[in-house]
N, C-alpha and C positions, 0 to 999 in steps of 0.2 A: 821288664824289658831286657832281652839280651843284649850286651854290649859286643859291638865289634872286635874280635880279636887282631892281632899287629899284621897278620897274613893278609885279610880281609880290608884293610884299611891302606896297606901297604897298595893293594889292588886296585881299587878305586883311584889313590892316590895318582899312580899311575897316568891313568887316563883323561881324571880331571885337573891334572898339571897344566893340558892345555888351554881349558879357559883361563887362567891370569894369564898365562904366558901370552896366550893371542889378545886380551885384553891390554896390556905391556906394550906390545907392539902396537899397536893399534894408538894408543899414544904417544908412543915416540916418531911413529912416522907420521901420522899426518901433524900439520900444522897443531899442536894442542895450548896454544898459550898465546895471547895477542900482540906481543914482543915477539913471535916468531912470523908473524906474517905483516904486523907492521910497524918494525923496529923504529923507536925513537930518535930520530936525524934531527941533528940542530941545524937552523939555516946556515948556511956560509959553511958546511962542512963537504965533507965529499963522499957521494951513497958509492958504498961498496956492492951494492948489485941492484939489479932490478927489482924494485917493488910492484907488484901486480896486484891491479885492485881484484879479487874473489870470486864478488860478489855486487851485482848493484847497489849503495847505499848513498845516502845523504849527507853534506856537511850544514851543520847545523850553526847559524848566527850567533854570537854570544852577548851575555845580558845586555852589554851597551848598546849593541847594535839594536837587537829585539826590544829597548825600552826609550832608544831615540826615534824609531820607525812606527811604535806605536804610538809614542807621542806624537809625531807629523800627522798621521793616521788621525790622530783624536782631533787633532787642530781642524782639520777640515769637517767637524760635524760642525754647520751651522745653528746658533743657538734657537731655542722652538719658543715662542710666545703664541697664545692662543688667545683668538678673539673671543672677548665676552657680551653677544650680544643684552645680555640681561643687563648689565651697567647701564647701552646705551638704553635702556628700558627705564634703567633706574633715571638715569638723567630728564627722561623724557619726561616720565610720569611727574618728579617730582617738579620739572619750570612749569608742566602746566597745573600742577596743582595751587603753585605759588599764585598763577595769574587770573585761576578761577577765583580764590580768596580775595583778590587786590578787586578783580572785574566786583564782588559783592559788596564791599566796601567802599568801593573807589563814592558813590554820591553820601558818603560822609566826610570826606576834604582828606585835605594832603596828612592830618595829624592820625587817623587811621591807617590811614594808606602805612603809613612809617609803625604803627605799632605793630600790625598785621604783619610787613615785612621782617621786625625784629625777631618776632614767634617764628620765624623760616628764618634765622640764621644771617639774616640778610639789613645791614645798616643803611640805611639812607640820610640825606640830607636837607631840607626842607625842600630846596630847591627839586633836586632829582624825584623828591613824594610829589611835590606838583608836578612835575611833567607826567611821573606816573599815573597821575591823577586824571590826565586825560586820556579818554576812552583809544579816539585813534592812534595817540601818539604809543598808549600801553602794547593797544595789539600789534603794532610795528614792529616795537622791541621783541614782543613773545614771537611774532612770525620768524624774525631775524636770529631767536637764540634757534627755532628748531633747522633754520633753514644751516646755520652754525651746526648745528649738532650732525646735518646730515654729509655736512665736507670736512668733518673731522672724528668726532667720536665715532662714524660708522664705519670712516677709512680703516679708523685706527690708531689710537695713543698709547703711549707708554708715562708713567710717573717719570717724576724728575729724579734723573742722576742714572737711572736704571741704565742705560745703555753706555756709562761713563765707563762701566767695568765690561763691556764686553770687546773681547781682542776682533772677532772677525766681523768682516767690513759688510755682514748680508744677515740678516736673519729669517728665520724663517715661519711664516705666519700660517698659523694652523685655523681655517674656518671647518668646522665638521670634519670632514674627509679630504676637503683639499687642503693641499701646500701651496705656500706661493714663497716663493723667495724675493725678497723687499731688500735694496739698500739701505744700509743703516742710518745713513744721512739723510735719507726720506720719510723715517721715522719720525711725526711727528710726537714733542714730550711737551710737559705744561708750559714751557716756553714761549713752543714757536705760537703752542695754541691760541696764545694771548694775544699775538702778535697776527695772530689769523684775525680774531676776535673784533680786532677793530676795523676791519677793510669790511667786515659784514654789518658794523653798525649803520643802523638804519637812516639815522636823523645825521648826516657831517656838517648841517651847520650848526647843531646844537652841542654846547659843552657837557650840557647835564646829559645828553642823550648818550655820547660817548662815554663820559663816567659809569652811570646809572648800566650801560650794556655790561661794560668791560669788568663791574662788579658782579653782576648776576653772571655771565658766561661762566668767571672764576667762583663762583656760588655752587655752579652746577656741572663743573666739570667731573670727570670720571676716569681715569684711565681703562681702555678695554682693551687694550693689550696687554695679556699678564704672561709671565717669563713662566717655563716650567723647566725647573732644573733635572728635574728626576727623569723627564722624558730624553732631555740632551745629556745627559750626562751619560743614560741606557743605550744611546745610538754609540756615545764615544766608546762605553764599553765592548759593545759587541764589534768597533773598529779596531780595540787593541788587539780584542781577543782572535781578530783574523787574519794578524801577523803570520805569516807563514815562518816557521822556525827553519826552514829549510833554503839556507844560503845556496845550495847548488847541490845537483847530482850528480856520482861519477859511476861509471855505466863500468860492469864486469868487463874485466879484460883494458881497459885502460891501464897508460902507465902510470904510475902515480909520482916514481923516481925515476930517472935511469941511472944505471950503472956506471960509477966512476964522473958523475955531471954533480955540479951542486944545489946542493937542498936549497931550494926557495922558502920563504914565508907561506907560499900559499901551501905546495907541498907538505911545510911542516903540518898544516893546517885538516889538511888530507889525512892524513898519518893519525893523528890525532882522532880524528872521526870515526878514521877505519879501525883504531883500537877498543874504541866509546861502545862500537857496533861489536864487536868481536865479545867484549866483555858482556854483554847485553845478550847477546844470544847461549855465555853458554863457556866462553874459551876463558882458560886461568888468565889474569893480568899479569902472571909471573909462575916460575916453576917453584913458587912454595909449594910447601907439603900436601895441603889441604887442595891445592889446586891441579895438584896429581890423583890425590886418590880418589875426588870425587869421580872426573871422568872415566878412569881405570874401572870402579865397582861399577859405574854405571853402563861400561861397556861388559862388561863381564857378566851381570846378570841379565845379559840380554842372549851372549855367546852362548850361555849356562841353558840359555833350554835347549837347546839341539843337545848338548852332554845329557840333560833330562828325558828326552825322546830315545835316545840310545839304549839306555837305561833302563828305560820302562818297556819301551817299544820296540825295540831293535838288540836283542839283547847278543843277538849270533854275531852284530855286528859289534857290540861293546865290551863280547868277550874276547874279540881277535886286536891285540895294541896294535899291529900292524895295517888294519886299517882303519881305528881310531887316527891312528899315525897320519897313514894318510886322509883320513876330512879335516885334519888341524891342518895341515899343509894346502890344501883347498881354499880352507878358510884363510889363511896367512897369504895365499898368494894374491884371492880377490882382494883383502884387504889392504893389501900393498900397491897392487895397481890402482887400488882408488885412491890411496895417499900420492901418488905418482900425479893422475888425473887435476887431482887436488891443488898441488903445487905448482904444475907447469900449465895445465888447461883446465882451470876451474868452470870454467863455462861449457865446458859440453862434457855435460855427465852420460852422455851415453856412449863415450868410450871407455868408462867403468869397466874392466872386464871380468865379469861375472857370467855370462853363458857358460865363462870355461868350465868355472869348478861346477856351474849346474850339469851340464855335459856330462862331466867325468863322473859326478857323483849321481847320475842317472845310468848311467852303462854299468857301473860298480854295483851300485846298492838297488835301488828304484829310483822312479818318478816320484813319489810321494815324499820320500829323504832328500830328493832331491830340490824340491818345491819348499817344503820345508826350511834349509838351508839357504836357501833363493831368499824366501821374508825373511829371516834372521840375518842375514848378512844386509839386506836392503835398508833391515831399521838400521842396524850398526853403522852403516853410512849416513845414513841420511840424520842420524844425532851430530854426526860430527859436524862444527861451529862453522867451519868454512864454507858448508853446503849445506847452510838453512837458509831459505829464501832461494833457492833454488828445484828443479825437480830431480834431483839426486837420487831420494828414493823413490820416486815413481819410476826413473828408468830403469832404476836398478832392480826393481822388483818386476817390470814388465819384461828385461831381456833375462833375467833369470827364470824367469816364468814359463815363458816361452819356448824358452832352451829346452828346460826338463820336458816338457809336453812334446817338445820335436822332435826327440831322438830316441824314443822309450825303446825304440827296435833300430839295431843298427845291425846288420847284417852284407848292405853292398856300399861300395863307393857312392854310388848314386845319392843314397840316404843320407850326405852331407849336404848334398844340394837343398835337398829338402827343408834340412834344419836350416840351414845359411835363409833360406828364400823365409821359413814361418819366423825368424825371428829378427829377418830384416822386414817381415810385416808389422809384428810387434813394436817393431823401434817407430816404423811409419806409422800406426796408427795413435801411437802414444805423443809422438809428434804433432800430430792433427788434432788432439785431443788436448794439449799445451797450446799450441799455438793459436786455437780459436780463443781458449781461454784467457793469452795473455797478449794478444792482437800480436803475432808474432806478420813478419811476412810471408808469402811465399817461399821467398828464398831462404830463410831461416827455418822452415821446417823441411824442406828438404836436404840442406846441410845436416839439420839431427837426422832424420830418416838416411842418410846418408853415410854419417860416422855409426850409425847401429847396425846397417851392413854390414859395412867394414871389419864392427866389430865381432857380430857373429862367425862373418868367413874367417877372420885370426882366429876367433875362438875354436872353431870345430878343424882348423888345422892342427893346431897344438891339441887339440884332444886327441886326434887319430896319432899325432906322433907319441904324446903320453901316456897312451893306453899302455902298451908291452910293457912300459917300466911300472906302472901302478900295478899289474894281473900280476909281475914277479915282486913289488912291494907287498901285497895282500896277500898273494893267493887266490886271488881272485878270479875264476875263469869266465871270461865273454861273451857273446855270441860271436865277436869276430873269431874269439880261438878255437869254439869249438866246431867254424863253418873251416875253418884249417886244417882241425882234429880229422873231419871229415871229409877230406881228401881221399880218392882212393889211391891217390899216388905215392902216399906217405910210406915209407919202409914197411912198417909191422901190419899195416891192411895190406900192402903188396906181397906180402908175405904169408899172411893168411890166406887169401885169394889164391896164391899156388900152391901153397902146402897143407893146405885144410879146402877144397872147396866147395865142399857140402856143409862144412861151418860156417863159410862166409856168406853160402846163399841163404842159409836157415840166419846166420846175423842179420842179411838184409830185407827179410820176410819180419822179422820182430822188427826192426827199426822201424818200418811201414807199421805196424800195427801200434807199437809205444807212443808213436810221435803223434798220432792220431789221438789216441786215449789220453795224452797229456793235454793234449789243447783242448781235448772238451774236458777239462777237465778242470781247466786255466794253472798248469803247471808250465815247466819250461820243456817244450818240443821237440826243441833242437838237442838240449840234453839228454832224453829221452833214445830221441837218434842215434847219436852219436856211442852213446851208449853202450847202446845193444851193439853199435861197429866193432867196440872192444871186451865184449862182454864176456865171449867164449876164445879170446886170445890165446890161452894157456894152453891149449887143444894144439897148435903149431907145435909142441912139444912131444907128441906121440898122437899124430894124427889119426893113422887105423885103426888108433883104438877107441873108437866113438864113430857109431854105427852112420852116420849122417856122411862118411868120408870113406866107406870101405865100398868094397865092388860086391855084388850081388854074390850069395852064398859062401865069403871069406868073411868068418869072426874069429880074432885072437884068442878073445874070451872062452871061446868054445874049450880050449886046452888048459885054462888057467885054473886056479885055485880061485871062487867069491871072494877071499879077501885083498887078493893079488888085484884080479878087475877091479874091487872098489876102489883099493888105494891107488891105480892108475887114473881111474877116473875121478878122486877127488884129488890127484895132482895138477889139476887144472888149473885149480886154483890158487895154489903159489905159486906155479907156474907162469899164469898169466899177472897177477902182482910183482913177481922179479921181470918180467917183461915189460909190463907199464912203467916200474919203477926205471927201467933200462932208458926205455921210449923218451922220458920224462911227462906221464899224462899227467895232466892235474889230478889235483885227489877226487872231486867230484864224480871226473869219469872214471879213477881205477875204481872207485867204492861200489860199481856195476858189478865187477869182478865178482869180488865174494858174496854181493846180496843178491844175486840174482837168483841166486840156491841157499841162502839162510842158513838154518840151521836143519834143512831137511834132510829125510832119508833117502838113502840110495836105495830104492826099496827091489828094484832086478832083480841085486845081486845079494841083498838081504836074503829074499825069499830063498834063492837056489842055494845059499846055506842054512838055510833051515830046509830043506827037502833033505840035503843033504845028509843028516843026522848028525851035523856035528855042533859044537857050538860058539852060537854066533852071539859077538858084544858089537850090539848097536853102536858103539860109540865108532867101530871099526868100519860101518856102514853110512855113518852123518857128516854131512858138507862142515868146515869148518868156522861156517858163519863171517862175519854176524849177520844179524835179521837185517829186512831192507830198515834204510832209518831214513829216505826219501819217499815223497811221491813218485816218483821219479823210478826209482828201483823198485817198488813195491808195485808199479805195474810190469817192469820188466819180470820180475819171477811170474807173475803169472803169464806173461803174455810168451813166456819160454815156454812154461808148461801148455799152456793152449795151442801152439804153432807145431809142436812136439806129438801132441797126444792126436793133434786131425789131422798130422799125416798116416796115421792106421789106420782111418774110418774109408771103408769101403765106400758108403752112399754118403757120402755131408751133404747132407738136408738141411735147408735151415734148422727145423727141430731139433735134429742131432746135433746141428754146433749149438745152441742155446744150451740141450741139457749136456751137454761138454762140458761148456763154459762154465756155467752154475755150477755143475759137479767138481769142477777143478778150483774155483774159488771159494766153497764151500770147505775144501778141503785144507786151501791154505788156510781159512780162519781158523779152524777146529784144530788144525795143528798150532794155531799162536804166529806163524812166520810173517803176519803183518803188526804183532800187537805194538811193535816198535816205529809204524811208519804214522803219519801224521796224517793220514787221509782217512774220511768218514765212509759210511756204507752206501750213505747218498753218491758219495765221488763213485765208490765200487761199480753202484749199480751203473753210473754211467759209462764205466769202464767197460762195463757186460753189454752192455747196449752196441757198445762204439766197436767193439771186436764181435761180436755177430754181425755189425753193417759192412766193416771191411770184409772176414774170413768168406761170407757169404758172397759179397761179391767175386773174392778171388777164384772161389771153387764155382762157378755160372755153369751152364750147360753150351755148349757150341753144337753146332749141325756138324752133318758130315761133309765130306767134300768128296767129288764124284773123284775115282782114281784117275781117269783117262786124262783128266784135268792137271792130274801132279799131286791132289790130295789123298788125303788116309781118312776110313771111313772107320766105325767100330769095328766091322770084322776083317780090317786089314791084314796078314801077314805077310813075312817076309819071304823072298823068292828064295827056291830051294838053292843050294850052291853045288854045281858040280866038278 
C-alpha cells in the first residue's frame, strides 16, 4: 500500500482541521460540565447570577428520609393471621371422639370412665368420673363444649403470648379470600378463652361440673388463628419498595437561584440534583482531562461524516478549501446559536437556528448536502447533556429538514415566503406531534409552532443577506446571480445588443434552445441561459466580421487572406474572456466562452486555403479550446452549431432538422469535442429530441394574410420607387 506523501497529507489536513476544531468549539460553548450549569453555592452565601433549571428534572429524598418514610409505610401493614378451619375440625372430631369412648364405657362406673379419659390425655377425679358417669349430665357437658367451640374457636383464637409482640392495634384475619380487619383487643387467646369457658358451663350449681368442663374445654383447645409472617412481611416489602424516591420536581425554566439573593438549603439542594442529573446524562463533573476529551471525540466523530461525504461524495466540493471553509462556518454558526439557545432558553429548542446553515447550504451546494448536514448537526445537538430529555433533536432535525426541501429553487423574492410558510409548517406539525405525545396544551404548542416561524422568517432573511458574501467566499455562483447575469440591462449584453445584433439575436435563439435541453436533461437551465447570453461576447470586438452582423452582400473576408479571417474569428475568444474577465462573470459562465467551440475547426476558411494552393497548418485553423467539461456547455457547442447550420436550410422539415441535428452531433462525437463533458448518449439523445421539438416549432408554417388588410402574402413585393 502506498503511503501518503507530505503534499497529500498536508491537503487533507487542511480540510479536516475543521472537524476538532468545530468539535472544540462545540465544547467550550455549550454548557459541557455540571459545575458549569449548576455551580456549587453554599447556603448563606450570595449566587453571583442566575441559575436556570435546563431541563425538567427531579430532587430526589436522601437515605434518611427514603428509610424513615419506608418505615412509616411498613408500620401500617396490618399483621395477616389466617383462620384455620381444620383445627376447628381437629377440636371437634377429637371431644366427640372422647365422649363416644366415655358414652361406651360409662355402664361400667366411674373407675372406667377415669381410665378411658386418662388414654385421652384427660385426668379426672373420682368425683368429676361420677358426674361423668351420668348419661345426661355427660351430653350436657359434650353439648356445651361444641356449643363452646362454635363462639370461639370458629370466631377465632390465637396462642398465648402471640399477639404480646405485635405493635399494630388491628390485625388482619384472612378466611379464604376474604379479609376482615379485627381489633386486637378482640382477639380472643387461651386466656380469655378460659374465661369464656365458664359462662358456657352447663351444670352452675355443680362444682364438679365446672371443673370437669373447664378441664376438657382446656383439653381440646386449639388455636385457629395462625400469624403468617412471610405474607406480612411481603405486603410491608412491596410498601417500602413504593417509596417514591422523588422529593419534588423542578419544571425547565424555573429559577433555581437568583442572582446576587442568598442560597437557601433548599436551593442548595436543587443544585445538587441538577448536578446528580447533568452527570448522569453525560456532562463532565469537572473540566478534568478525560472529561474533555470524551465529549470532544464523541462530537467529532459525528461532525467527521459530513468531512466523509465530501470526501467520497462531493469531491468538487472537498477540493475548493474555500468552501469547505465555508460548511465549517455553517456548521460553527448553527452550533453556536444552539449553545446560545442552550444557556439563555433551554426550553424552546426550536429557536435553534439551523434552517440558516440548511438554506445556505442548499443554494451553495444541493438539497441532499444540505439535508445531510441538517441530521449531523441535529445529532450533534441533541448529544449535548443540557438537551437530553428534551426535543432538541427532533426540532432541530425537522427545521433543517424542511429548510433544505423549501428552497431547492430560489430565483424571486416571493420563494422566501414559501420557505418561511413550509418550514413554519414543519415547526407546527412537529409541535403537534410533541405535544400530543407529551400532553403539552394548546397554548404550548402553539408557542413552538410559533418561535419555528420566527425562526424560519430570521433564518431566510440572513440567508438572502449572506448569499453575496458566501458566492464571493466560494466562488460560488447562484441562481440569484445568474437571474442578475441575465439582465438585459447589464453593460456588456447592452453592448452587445448595439454593437453585435445579429449575435445577440442568434445568443438569444441558443439560450431558448440550451435552457430547454438542460431541464430535460436535469442539468442547470438557468446556467445554460445565461450562458449562451455571453457566449459569443468577444464578437463586440470586431463585429462585421461574423456574417450574423453584416448587411446583405458586404463580407470583409471576401478581401482577406484564410489565415487573417480565421485568426479574426478565433479572436473571439480571448476577446470575450478579457471581456468577462473585465465584466467580472463567474468562471462558470466565462467557461461558455471558449467551450462552446472546443477544440474545433474552422473548417470555411480551412477549406478556401486548401483551394487556395497554399499551405495550410490546422493548428492555424482550431478554436483554442478547451472541450466543453459541463453538461451545460457541451449542449451549448452543439446547440451553436444546430441554430447556425438551420439558418441555410431552405425547406426545415421536420426531417431536415432531425437529420441536421443527428448529422451535427454525430460529428461532434467522432471529432472527441464532448469526450471531456460528463453527459451520456442517453442525455444526447434527449438533447436531439428536445432541439427537434423546439427548432420545429420555431420554423411552423403561418398563412398568408390578404394585402388589402395590411398583410404580406408569399408573393408580396415591394412598391416600385419613383
Amino acid at each position: 500500500m502506498r503511503l501518503p506523501t507530505r503534499d497529500e497529507l498536508r491537503y487533507h489536513a487542511e480540510r479536516w482541521a475543521w472537524v476538532p476544531a468545530l468539535a472544540i468549539l462545540t465544547f467550550l460553548a455549550f454548557p459541557s460540565s455540571a459545575v458549569d450549569v449548576a455551580p456549587m453555592l453554599e447556603p448563606g452565601k450570595v449566587a453571583p447570577r442566575d441559575v436556570i433549571a435546563p431541563f425538567t428534572y427531579s430532587v430526589s429524598k436522601s437515605d434518611q428520609e427514603l428509610a424513615r418514610e419506608a418505615a412509616d409505610l411498613a408500620g401500617t401493614v396490618q399483621p395477616i393471621y389466617d383462620y384455620s378451619p381444620r383445627t376447628l375440625d381437629s377440636s371437634t372430631t377429637a371431644a366427640r371422639a372422647l365422649f363416644a369412648k366415655l358414652d361406651a364405657i360409662a355402664p361400667h362406673g366411674a373407675d372406667a370412665i377415669t381410665a378411658v379419659a386418662r388414654t385421652q390425655g384427660v385426668l379426672l377425679t373420682p368425683l368429676e368420673a361420677a358426674y361423668l358417669a351420668s348419661t345426661g349430665k355427660r351430653r350436657g357437658i359434650a353439648a356445651a363444649l361444641q356449643n363452646l367451640f362454635a363462639h370461639t374457636l370458629a370466631v377465632g383464637t390465637v396462642a398465648q403470648g402471640v399477639l404480646q409482640g405485635e405493635a399494630s392495634s388491628t390485625i388482619v384475619v384472612r378466611r379464604g379470600t376474604i379479609e376482615t380487619a379485627v381489633p386486637r383487643d378482640q382477639v380472643m387467646a387461651y386466656g380469655q378463652y378460659l374465661a369464656v369457658a365458664r359462662r358456657y358451663q352447663p351444670d352452675p350449681g355443680s362444682a364438679a361440673a365446672a371443673t370437669v368442663f373447664v378441664r376438657l374445654a382446656a383439653r381440646f383447645y386449639r388455636p385457629t388463628l395462625v400469624p403468617d409472617p412471610l405474607e406480612t412481611e411481603h405486603r410491608r416489602d412491596e410498601l417500602r419498595r413504593s417509596v417514591d424516591p422523588t422529593k419534588y420536581v423542578v419544571r425547565a425554566g424555573d429559577r433555581i437561584v437568583a442572582a446576587h439573593s442568598v442560597v437557601t438549603s433548599d436551593a442548595k439542594e436543587r443544585l445538587v440534583a441538577l448536578q446528580q442529573e447533568l452527570v448522569r446524562r453525560g456532562a463532565a463533573a469537572n473540566h478534568s482531562l478525560a472529561g474533555a476529551v470524551g465529549p470532544i471525540l464523541l462530537d467529532a466523530l459525528v461532525i467527521g461524516v459530513f468531512w466523509a461525504l465530501l470526501l467520497f461524495y462531493r469531491r468538487e466540493t472537498y477540493r475548493e478549501l474555500r468552501q469547505v471553509a465555508l460548511a465549517g462556518c455553517l456548521f460553527a454558526t448553527s452550533l453556536l446559536g444552539a449553545a446560545a439557545v442552550a444557556r439563555w432558553a433551554p426550553t424552546h429548542p426550536e429557536l435553534i437556528p439551523l434552517p440558516l446553515a440548511a438554506m445556505m447550504l442548499t443554494v451553495l451546494f444541493s438539497g441532499r448536502v444540505s439535508m445531510i448536514a441538517a441530521m449531523i448537526l441535529a445529532s450533534v445537538i441533541g448529544l449535548q447533556p443540557v438537551f437530553h430529555d428534551t426535543p432538541a433533536m427532533f426540532f432541530s432535525l425537522i427545521g433543517g429538514v424542511t429548510a433544505a426541501l423549501s428552497i431547492r429553487v430560489l430565483r424571486r423574492r416571493s420563494h422566501l415566503f414559501i420557505v418561511v410558510l413550509m418550514v413554519g409548517a414543519g415547526y407546527f406539525a412537529g409541535a403537534v406531534a410533541i405535544g400530543l405525545a407529551n400532553e403539552w396544551t394548546v397554548a404550548d404548542v402553539f408557542t413552538t409552532a410559533l418561535g419555528g416561524i420566527v425562526n424560519g422568517l430570521v433564518s431566510a432573511g440572513l440567508a438572502l443577506l449572506l448569499l453575496p458574501l458566501a458566492e464571493w467566499l466560494t466562488h460560488i455562483t447562484t441562481d440569484l446571480s445568474l437571474l442578475e447575469l441575465s439582465d438585459p440591462s447589464r453593460p456588456l449584453l447592452r453592448r452587445l445588443a448595439l454593437e453585435a445584433p445579429g449575435t445577440y439575436a442568434h445568443s438569444i435563439a441558443m439560450a431558448n434552445l440550451v435552457e430547454a435541453a438542460c431541464n430535460r436533461v436535469g442539468a442547470n437551465g438557468l446556467l445554460g441561459r445565461v450562458g449562451c447570453y455571453y457566449h459569443d461576447v468577444g464578437k463586440v470586438k470586431n463585429a462585421l466580421s461574423f456574417v450574423e452582423n453584416q448587411a446583405r452582400g458586404t463580407n470583409p473576408h471576401d478581401r482577406l487572406d484564410p489565415r487573417q479571417s480565421a485568426a479574426i474569428i478565433r479572436a473571439h475568444v480571448p476577446d470575450g474572456l478579457a471581456l468577462a474577465a473585465e465584466a467580472g462573470l463567474p468562471a462558470v459562465v466565462a467557461a461558455f466562452i471558449p467551450e462552446h467551440h472546443g477544440t474545433s475547426e474552422i473548417t470555411y476558411f480551412l477549406d478556401r486555403a486548401r483551394r487556395s494552393g497554399g499551405v495550410a497548418r490546422v493548428a492555424d485553423f482550431t478554436y483554442p479550446g478547451p472541450k466543453p467539461r459541463s453538461v451545460e456547455t457541451a449542449i451549448t457547442m452543439v446547440a451553436d452549431s444546430v441554430e447556425a447550420a438551420l439558418r441555410v436550410l431552405d425547406d426545415p422539415t421536420q426531417q431536415k432538422i432531425e437529420e441536421a441535428i443527428d448529422h451535427i452531433v454525430r460529428t461532434k462525437l467522432n471529432q472527441g469535442q464532448l469526450d471531456d463533458a460528463p453527459i451520456t448518449l442517453e442525455q444526447i439523445n434527449l438533447v436531439k429530441a428536445e432541439f427537434v421539438r423546439a427548432i420545429a416549432g420555431m420554423y411552423h408554417n403561418r398563412i398568408d394574410y390578404p394585402e388589402s388588410s395590411g398583410g404580406i402574402s408569399a408573393s408580396w413585393q415591394p412598391a416600385a420607387r419613383h
